[in-house]
Residue frames as qw, qx, qy, qz and C-alpha x, y, z in Angstrom:
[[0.059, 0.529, 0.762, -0.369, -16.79, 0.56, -19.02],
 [0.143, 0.260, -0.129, -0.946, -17.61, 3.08, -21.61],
 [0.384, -0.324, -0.684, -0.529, -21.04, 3.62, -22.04],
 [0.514, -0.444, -0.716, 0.157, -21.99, 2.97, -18.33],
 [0.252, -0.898, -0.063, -0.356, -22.90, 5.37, -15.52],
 [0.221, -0.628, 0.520, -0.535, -21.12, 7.10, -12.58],
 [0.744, -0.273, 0.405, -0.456, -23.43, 4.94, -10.50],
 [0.837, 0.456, -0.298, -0.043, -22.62, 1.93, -12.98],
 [0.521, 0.604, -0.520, 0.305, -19.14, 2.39, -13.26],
 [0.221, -0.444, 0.608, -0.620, -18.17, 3.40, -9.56],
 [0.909, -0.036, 0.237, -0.340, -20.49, -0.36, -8.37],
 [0.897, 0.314, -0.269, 0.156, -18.20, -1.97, -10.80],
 [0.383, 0.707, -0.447, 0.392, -15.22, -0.91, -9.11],
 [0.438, -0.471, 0.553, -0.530, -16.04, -1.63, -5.48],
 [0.972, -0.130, 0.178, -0.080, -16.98, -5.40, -6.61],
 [0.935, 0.286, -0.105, 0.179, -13.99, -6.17, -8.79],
 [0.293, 0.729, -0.360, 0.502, -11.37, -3.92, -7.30],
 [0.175, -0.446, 0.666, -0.572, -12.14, -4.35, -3.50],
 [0.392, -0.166, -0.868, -0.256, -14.38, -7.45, -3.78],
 [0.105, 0.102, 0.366, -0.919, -16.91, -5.43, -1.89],
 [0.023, -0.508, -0.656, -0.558, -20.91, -4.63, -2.68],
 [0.197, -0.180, 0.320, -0.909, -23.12, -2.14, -1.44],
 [0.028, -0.300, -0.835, 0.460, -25.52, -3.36, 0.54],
 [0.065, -0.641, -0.546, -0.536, -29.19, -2.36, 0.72],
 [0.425, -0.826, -0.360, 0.088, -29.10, -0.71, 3.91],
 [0.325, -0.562, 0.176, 0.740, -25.98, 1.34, 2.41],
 [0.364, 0.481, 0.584, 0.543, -27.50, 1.86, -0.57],
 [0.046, -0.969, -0.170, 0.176, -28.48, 5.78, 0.26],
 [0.542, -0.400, 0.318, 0.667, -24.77, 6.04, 1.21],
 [0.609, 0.149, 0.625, 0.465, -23.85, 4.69, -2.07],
 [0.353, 0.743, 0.421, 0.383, -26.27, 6.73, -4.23],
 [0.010, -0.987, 0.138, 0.085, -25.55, 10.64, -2.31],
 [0.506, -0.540, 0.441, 0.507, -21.44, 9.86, -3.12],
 [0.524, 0.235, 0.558, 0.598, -22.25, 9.49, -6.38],
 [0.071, 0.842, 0.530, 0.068, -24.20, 11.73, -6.82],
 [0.314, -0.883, 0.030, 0.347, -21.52, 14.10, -5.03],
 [0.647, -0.156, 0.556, 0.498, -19.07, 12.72, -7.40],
 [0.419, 0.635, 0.519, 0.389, -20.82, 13.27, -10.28],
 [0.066, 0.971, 0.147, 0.175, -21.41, 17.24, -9.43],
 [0.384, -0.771, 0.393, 0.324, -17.80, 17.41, -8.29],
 [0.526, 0.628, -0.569, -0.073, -16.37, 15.92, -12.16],
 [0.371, -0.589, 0.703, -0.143, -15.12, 13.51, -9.84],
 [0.546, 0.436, -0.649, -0.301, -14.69, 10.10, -11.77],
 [0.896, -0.162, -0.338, -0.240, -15.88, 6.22, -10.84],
 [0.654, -0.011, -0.576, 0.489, -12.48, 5.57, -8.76],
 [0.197, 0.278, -0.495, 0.799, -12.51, 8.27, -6.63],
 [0.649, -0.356, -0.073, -0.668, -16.65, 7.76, -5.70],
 [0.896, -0.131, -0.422, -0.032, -15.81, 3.80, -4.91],
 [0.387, 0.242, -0.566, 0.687, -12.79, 5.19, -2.74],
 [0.382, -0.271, 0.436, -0.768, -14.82, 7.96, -0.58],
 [0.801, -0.331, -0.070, -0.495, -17.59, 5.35, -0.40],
 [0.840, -0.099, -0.430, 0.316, -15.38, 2.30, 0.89],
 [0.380, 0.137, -0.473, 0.783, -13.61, 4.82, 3.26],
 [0.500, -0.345, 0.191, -0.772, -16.82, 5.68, 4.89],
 [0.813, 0.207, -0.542, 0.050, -17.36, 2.24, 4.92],
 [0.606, 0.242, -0.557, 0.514, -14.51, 1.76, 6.66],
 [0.000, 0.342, -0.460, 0.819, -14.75, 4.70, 9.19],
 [0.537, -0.320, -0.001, -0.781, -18.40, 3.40, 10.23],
 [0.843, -0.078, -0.527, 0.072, -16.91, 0.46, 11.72],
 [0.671, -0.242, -0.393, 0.580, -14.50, 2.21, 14.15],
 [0.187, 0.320, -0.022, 0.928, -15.90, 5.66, 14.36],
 [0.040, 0.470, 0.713, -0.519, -18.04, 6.81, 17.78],
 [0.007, -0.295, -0.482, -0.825, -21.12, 8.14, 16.85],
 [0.182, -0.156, 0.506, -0.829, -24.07, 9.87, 18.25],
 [0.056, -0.406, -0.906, -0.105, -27.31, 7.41, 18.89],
 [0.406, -0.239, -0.042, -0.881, -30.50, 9.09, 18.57],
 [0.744, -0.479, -0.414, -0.216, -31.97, 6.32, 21.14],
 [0.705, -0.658, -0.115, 0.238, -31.15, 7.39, 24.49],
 [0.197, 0.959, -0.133, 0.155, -28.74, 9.39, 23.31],
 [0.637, -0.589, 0.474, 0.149, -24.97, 9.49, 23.84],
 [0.222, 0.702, -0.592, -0.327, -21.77, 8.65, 22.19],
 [0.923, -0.028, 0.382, 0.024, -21.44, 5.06, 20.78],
 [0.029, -0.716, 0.606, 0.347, -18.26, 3.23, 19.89],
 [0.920, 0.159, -0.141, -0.328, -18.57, 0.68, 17.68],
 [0.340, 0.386, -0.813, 0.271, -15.02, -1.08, 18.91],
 [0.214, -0.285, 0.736, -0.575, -16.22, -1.35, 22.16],
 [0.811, 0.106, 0.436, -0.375, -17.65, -4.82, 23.29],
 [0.873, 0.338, -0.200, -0.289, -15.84, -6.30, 20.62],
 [0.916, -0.201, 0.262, 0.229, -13.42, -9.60, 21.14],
 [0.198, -0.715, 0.338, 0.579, -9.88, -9.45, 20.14],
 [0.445, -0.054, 0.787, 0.424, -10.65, -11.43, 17.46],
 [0.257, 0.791, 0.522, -0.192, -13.13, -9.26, 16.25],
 [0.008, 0.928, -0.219, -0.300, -11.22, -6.06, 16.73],
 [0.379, -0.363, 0.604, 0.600, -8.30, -7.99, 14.37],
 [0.419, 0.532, 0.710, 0.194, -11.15, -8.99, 11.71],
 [0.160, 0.958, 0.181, -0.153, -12.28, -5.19, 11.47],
 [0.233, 0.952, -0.145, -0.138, -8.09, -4.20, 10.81],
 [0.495, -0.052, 0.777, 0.386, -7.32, -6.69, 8.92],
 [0.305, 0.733, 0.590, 0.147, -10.47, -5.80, 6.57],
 [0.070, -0.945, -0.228, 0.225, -9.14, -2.05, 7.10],
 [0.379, -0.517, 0.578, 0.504, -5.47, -2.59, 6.40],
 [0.544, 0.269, 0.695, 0.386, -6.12, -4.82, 3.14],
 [0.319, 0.787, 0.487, 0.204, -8.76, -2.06, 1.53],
 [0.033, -0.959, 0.043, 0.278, -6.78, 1.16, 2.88],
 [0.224, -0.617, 0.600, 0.457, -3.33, -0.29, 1.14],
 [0.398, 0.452, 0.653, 0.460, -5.48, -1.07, -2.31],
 [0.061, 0.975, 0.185, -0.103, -6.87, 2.78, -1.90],
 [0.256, -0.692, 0.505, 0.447, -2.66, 3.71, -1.58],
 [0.540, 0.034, 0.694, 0.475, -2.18, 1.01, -4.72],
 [0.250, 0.580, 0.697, 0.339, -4.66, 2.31, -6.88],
 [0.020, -0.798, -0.346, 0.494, -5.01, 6.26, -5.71],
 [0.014, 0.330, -0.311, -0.891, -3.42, 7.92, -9.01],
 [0.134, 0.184, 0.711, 0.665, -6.54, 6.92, -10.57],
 [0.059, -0.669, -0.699, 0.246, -8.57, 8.83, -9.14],
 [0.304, 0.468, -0.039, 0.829, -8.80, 12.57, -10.22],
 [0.338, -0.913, -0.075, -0.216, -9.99, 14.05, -6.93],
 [0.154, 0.872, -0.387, 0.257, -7.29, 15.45, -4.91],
 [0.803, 0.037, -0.557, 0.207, -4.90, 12.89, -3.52],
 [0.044, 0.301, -0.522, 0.797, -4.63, 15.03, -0.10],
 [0.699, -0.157, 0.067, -0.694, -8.48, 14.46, 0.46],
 [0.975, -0.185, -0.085, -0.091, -8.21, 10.71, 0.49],
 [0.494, -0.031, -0.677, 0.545, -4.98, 10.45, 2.62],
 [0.180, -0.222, 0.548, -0.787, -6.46, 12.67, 5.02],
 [0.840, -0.041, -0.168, -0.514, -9.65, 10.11, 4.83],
 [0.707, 0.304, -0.624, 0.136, -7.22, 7.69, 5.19],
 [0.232, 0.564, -0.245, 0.754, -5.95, 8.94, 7.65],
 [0.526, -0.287, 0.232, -0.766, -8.61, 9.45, 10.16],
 [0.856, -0.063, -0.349, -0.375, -9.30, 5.94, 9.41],
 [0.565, 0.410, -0.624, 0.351, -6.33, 4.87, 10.71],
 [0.036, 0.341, -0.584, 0.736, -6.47, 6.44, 13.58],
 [0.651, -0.227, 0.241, -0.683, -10.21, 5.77, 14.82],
 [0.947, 0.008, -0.284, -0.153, -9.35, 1.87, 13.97],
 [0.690, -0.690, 0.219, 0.022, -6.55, 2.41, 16.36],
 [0.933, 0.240, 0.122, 0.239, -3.39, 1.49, 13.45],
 [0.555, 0.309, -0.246, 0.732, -1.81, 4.32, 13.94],
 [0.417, -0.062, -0.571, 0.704, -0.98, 6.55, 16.44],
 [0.077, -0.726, -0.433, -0.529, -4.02, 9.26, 17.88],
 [0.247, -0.025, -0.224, 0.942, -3.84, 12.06, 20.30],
 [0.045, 0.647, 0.411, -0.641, -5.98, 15.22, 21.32],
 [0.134, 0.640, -0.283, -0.701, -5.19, 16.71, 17.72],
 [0.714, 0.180, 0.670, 0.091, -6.05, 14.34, 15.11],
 [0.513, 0.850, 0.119, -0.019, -5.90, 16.81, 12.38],
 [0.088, -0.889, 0.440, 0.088, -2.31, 17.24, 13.63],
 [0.801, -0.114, 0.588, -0.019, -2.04, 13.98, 13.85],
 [0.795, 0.353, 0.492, 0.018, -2.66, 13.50, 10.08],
 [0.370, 0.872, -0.300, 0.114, -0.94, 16.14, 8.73],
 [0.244, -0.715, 0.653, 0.050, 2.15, 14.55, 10.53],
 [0.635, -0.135, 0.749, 0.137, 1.81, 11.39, 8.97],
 [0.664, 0.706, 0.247, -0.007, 1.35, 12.67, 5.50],
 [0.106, 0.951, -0.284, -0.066, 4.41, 14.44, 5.86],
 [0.574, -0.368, 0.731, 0.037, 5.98, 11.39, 7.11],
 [0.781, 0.328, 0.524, 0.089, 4.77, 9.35, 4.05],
 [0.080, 0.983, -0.041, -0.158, 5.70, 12.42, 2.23],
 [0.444, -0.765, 0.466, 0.031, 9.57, 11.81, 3.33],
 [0.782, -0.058, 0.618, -0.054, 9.12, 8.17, 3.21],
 [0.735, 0.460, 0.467, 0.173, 8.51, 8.41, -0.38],
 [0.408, 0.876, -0.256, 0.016, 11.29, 10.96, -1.67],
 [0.330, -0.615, 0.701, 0.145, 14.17, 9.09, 0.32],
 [0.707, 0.026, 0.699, 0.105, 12.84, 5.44, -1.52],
 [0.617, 0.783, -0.077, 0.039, 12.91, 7.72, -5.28],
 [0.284, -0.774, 0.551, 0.129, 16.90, 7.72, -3.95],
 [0.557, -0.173, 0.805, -0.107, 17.02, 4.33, -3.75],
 [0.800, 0.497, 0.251, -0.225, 14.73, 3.59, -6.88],
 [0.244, 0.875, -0.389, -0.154, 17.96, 4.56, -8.78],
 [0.108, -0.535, 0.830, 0.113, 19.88, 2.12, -7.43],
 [0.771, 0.164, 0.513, -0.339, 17.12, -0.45, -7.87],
 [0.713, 0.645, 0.100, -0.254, 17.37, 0.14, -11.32],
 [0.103, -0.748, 0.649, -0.094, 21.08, -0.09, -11.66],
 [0.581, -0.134, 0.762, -0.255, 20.63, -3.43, -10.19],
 [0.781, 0.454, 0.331, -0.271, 17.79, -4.81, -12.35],
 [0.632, 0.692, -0.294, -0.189, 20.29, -4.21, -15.56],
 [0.204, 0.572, -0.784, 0.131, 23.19, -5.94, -14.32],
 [0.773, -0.200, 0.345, -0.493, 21.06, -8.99, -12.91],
 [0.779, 0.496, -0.250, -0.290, 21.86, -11.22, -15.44],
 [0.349, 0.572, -0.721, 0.176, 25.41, -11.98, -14.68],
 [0.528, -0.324, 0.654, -0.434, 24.47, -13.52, -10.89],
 [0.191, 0.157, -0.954, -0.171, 24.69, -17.26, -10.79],
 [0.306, 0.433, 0.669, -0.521, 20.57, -17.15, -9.59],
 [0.451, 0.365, 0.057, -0.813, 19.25, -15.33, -12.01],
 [0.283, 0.064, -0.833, -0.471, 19.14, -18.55, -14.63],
 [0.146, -0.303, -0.941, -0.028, 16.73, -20.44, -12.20],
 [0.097, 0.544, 0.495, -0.671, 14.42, -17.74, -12.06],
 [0.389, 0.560, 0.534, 0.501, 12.00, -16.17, -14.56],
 [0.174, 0.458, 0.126, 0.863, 11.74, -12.54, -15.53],
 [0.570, -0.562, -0.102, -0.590, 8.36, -12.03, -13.56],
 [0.700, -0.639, -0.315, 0.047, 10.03, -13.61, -10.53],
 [0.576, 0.115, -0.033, 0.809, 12.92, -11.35, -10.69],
 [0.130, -0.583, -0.105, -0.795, 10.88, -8.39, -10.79],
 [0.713, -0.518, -0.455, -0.127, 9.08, -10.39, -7.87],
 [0.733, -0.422, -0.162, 0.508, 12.36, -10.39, -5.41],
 [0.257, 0.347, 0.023, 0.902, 13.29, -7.02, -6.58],
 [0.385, -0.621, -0.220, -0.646, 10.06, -5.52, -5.25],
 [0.752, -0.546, -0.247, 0.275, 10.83, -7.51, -1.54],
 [0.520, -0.191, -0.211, 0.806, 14.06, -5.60, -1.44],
 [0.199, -0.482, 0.012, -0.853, 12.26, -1.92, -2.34],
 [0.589, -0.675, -0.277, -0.348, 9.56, -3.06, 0.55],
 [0.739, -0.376, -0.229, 0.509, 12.97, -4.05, 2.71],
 [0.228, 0.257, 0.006, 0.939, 14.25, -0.18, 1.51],
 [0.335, -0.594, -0.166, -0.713, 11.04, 1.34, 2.24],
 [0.754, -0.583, -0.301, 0.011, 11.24, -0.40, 6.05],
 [0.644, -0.124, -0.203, 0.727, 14.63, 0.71, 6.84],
 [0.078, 0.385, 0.000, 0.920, 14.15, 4.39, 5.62],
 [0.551, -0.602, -0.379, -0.436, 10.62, 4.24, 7.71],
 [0.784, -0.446, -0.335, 0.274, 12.06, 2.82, 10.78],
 [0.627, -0.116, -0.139, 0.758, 14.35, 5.60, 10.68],
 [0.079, -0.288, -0.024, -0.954, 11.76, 8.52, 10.38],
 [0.277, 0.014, 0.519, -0.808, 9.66, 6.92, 12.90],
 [0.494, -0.019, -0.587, -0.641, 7.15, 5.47, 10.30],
 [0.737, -0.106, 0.529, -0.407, 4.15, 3.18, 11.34],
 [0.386, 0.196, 0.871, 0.233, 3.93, -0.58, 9.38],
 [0.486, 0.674, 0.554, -0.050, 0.93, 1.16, 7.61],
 [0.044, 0.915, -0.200, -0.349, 2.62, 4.39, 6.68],
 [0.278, -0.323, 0.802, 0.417, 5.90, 1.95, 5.00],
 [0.507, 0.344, 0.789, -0.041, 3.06, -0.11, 3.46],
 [0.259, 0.804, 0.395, -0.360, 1.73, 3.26, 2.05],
 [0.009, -0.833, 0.416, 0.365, 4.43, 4.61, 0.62],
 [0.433, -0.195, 0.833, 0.285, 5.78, 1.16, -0.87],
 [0.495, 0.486, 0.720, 0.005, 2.25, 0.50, -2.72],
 [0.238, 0.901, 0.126, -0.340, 1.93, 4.19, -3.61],
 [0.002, -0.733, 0.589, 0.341, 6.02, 4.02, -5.71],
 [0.275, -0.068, 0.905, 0.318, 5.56, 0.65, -7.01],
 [0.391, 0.653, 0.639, 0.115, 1.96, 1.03, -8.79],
 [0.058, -0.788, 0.006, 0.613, 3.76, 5.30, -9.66],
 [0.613, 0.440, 0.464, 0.464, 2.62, 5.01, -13.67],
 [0.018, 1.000, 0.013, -0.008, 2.83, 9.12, -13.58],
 [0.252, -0.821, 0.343, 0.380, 6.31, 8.72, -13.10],
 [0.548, 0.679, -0.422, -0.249, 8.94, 9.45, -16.43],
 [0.421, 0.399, -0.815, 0.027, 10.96, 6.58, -15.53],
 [0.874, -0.306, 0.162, -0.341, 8.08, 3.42, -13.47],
 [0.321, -0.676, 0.654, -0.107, 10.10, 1.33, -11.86],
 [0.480, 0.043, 0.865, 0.138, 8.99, -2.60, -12.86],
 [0.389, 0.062, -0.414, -0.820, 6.58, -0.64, -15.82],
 [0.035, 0.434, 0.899, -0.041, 3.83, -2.95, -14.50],
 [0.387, -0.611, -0.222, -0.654, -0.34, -0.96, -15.07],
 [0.403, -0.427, 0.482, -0.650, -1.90, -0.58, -11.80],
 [0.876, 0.018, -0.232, -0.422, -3.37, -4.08, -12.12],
 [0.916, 0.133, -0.301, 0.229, -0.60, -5.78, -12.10],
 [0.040, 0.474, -0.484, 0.734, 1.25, -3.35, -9.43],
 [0.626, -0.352, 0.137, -0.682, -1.73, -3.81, -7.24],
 [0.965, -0.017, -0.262, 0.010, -1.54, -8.12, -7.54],
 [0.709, 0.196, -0.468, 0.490, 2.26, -7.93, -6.78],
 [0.199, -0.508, 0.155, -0.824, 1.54, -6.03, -3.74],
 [0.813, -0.149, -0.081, -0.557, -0.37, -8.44, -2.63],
 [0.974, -0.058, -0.175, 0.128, 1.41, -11.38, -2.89],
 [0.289, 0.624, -0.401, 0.606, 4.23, -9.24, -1.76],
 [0.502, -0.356, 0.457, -0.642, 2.38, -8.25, 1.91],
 [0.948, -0.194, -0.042, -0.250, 1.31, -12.20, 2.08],
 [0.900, 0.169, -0.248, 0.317, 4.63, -13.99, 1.38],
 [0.242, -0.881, 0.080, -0.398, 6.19, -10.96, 3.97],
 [0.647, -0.580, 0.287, -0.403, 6.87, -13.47, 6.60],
 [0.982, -0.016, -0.001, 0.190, 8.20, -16.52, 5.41],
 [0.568, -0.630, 0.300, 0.436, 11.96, -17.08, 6.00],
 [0.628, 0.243, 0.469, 0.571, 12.85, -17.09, 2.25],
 [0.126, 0.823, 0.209, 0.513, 11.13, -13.59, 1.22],
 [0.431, -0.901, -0.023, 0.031, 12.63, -12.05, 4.70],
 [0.746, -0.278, 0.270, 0.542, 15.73, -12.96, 4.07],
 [0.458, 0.392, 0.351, 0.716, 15.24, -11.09, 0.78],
 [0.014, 0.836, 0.317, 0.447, 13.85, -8.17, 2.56],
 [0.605, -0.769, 0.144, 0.148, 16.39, -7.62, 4.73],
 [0.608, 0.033, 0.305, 0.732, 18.98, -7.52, 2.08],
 [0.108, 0.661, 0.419, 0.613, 17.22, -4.76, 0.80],
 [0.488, -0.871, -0.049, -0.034, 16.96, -2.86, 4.13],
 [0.712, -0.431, 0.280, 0.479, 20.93, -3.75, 4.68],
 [0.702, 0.033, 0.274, 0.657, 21.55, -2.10, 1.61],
 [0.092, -0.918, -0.243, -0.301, 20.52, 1.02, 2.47],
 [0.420, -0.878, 0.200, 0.109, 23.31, 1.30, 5.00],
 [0.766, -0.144, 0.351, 0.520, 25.84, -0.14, 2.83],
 [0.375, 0.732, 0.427, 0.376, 25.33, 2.51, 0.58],
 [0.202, -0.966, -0.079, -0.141, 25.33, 5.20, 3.05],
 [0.757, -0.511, 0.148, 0.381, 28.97, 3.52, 4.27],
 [0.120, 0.939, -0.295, -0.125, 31.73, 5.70, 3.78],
 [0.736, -0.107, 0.634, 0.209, 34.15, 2.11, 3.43],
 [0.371, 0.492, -0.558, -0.556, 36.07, 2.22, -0.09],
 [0.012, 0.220, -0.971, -0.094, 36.00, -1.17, -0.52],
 [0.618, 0.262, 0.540, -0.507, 31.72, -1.56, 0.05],
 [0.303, 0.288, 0.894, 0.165, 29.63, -2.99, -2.33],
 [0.120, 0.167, -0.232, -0.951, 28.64, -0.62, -4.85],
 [0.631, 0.104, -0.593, -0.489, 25.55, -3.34, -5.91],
 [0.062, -0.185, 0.880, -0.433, 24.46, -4.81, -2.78],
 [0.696, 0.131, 0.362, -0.606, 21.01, -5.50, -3.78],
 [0.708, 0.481, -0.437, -0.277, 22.50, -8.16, -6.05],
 [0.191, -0.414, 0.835, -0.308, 24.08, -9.89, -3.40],
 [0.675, 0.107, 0.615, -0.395, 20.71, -12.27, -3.15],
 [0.789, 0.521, -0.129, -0.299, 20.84, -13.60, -6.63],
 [0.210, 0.723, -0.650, 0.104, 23.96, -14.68, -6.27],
 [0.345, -0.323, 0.791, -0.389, 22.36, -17.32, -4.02],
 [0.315, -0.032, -0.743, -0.590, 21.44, -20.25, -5.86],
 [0.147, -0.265, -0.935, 0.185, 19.51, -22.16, -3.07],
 [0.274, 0.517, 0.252, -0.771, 17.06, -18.60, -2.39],
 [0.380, 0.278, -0.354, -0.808, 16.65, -18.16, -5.86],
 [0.202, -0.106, -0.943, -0.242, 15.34, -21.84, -6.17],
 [0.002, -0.447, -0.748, 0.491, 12.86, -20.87, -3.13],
 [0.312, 0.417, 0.050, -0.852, 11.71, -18.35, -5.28],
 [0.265, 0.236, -0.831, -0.428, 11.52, -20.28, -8.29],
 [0.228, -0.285, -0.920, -0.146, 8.98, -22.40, -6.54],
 [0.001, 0.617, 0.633, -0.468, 6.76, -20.13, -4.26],
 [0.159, 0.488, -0.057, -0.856, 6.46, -17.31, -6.74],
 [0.461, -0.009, 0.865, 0.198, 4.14, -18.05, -9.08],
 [0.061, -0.194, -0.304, -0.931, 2.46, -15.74, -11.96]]
């Protein structure tokens, strides 16, 4: 987009990244973030973040009415099928903000703790009397979350080289290999969570935030953020069926086989699913570039 404004750029991002637009009756918003952006150096991703995370918060954040005064929640009065619409719409955009946050150059504390708050005032994760305490404990948690699954990345990799040999890996292609690798990190990143207490969004966070981690000297599937961000996606959709659980729950199970003090364990238990020819076919047809 070189050549194009702040205001430009940052518009482009919020349609093609979060398939979003700004409205005319958020068009002020829109224009004082950039604007802030702009006098903070602050660069086209991080303006389309803060503005989609207001956004966000001005769905489930009380606010004061200047008719008749008083506090107004915007949750309240809404069906349950409402109140999923709003965080469903909140989940999707707050784990593409976790996919996609190293490109932003403002500080990467300022939009989890934005996050953050969202979370809580849309009711996803857990809120209290202290909400600032609140958030600082669940950064710390994500924090955690995401030095125990750099452990683990190790063995990931490990894995990935010695794939070949399994009697699966023929009916499968490269880019679904990477595919069922990435189910067992999201089955690692649920076990370690579940065991510091994590919320579903917090795992989520941490999962999106180490698979799309191009800063780091050795990126796990080397995918850009593009193409981190997509497999994400089709990662958190395909979650549920019995074929990808099955793979993400090897991946969770080998976290404690590791940890087992048994000579005789499986040194390469995340290789265990390839080995299966009838899974790997199930991949082989639902994964699909």
């Amino acid at each position: 987009m070189f050549g194009f404004s702040l205001r430009e750029k940052t518009e482009a991002v919020i349609k093609e990244l979060f398939i979003f637009y700004v409205e005319d009756v958020h068009r002020p918003t829109f224009e004082s973030i950039v604007e802030q952006a702009k006098a903070a150096n602050q660069n086209e991703y991080s303006a389309a973040f803060f503005y989609m995370l207001i956004r966000m918060n001005m769905m489930v954040e009380p606010f004061d009415s200047e008719i008749g005064g008083g506090l107004i929640d915007p949750k309240d009065g809404r069906t349950e099928e409402e109140t999923k619409q709003v965080q469903d719409f909140i989940q999707n955009h707050t784990s593409k903000i976790y996919s996609y946050i190293h490109l932003a150059n403002s500080p990467e504390s300022d939009i989890q703790e934005w996050l953050t708050q969202v979370l809580i005032n849309a009711n996803l994760i857990n809120s209290g009397k202290n909400n600032q305490g609140n958030a600082d404990a669940s950064n710390e948690t994500l924090e955690k979350l995401m030095e125990g699954m750099e452990i683990y990345k190790n063995i990931l990799q490990i894995s990935m080289n010695f794939v070949q040999s399994t009697e699966g890996y023929k009916y499968i292609s490269d880019y679904q290999c990477k595919f069922v690798f990435g189910l067992q990190y999201l089955g690692i990143a649920d076990c370690i969570g579940q065991a510091q207490g994590a919320d579903d969004m917090t795992v989520m966070a941490a999962f999106a935030a180490k698979t799309a981690d191009s800063q780091s000297s050795e990126p796990i599937f080397n995918w850009t953020a593009e193409e981190a961000g997509e497999m994400f996606r089709k990662m958190t959709e395909v979650q549920a069926e019995d074929w990808a659980f099955k793979i993400i729950v090897n991946g969770g199970n080998a976290v404690s086989e590791t940890l087992s003090q048994d000579e005789n364990k499986d040194m390469l238990p995340l290789l265990k699913v390839f080995d299966d020819i009838e899974l790997m076919k199930e991949v082989a047809k639902n994964v699909l570039p």
